[in-house]
N, C-alpha and C positions, 0 to 999 in steps of 0.2 A: 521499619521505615514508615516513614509519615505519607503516604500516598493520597495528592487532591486531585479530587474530580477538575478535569481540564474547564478552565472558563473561555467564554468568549475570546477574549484577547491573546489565551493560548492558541487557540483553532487558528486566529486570525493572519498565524505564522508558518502556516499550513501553503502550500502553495497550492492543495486543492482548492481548499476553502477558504482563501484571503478573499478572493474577489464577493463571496456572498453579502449582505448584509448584514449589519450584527445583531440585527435580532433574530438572522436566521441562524448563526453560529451559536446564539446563548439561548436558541431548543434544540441545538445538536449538540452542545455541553452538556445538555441534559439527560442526552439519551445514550453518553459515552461510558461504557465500564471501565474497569483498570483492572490490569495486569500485572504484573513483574514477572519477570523472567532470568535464566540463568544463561551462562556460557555456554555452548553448545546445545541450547535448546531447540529440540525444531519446534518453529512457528506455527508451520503451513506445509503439506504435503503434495507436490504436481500430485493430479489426478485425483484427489480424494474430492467429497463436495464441499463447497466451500458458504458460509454461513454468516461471515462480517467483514468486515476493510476494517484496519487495522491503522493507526500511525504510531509510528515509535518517538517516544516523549525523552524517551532516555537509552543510550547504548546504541550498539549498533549488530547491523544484522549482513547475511549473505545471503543472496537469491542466484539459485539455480534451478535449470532446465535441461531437465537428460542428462541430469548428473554433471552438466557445468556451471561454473560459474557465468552469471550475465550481469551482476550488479553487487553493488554493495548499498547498503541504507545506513541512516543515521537518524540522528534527531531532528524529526519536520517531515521526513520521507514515508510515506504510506503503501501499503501493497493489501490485497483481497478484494479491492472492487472490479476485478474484471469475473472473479467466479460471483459474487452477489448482481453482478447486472448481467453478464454473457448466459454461459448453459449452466452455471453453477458448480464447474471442476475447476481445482486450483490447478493454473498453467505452470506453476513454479513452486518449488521447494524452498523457503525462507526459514534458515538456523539462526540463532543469535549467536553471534560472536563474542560477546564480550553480556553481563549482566545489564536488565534495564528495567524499563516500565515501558508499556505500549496502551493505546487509548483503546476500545474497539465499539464498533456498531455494530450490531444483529443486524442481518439481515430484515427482521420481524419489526424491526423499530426504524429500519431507512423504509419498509412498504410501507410503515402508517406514516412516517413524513415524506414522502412520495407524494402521496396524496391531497395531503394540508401545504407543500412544501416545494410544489417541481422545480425550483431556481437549483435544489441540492441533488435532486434526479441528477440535471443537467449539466451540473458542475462537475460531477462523477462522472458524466457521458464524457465530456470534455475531455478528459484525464486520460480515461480508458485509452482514445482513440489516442492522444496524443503520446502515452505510453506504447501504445503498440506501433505505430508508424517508428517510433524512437527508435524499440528493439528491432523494428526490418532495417531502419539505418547500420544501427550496429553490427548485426547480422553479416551485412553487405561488404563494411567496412573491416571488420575481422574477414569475414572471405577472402578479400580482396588480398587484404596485407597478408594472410598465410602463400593466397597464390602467388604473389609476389615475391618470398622469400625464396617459397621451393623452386619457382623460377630458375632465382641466382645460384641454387646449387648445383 
């Protein structure tokens, strides 16, 4: 398989990273590796440390928590920046469901653009927070809907 390094105007499609600039995205193209992967690959292990954020360029994935499912991912959806910016354990378990390619960033290469870079710190803070308020929504809203069925029985 012919695998290219993502360019700017890939990233750009990113919903992390659309809002940056593009000359911030085309030295985060830079510093992006590639991947492929298979069906039933695990990604990402809860609890293990976790070392890059990830986007999947191609395929798609399954993210669980305590052994459930809480998401599915595709192409454009990204998962690993809450263990590179939080305490450094992944919260979730991420398989790939079907074969792909995923971008990734080391950790070691988001602290040196940290530095030179803080709009992409920020746009990761952004993400984080707004991914985790998402899943206390979810959370709530599956609670809600299970107590309500057992309710009706």
């Amino acid at each position: 398989m012919d695998v290219k390094d993502p360019a700017a105007a890939d990233l750009a499609r990113i919903p992390l990273l659309a809002g940056l600039p593009d000359e911030a995205r085309q030295v985060l193209s830079e510093r992006f590796e590639i991947e492929d992967f298979g069906a039933g690959q695990r990604l990402v292990t809860e609890g293990r440390s976790g070392y890059a954020v990830y986007v999947l360029d191609r395929g798609h994935a399954s993210v669980a928590h305590e052994g459930h499912e809480v998401r599915r991912l595709g192409p454009g959806d990204f998962f690993g920046e809450i263990a590179i910016l939080g305490a450094g354990r992944r919260t979730a378990t991420v398989t790939a469901t079907e074969p792909g390619t995923m971008w990734m960033l080391f950790g070691t290469s988001f602290r040196m653009l940290e530095a030179d870079r803080p709009e992409v710190a920020s746009a990761l803070q952004d993400a984080m927070t707004e991914r985790l308020a998402a899943d206390r929504d979810d959370t709530s809203d599956t609670s809600q809907r299970f107590r309500t069925s057992a309710d009706a029985d």
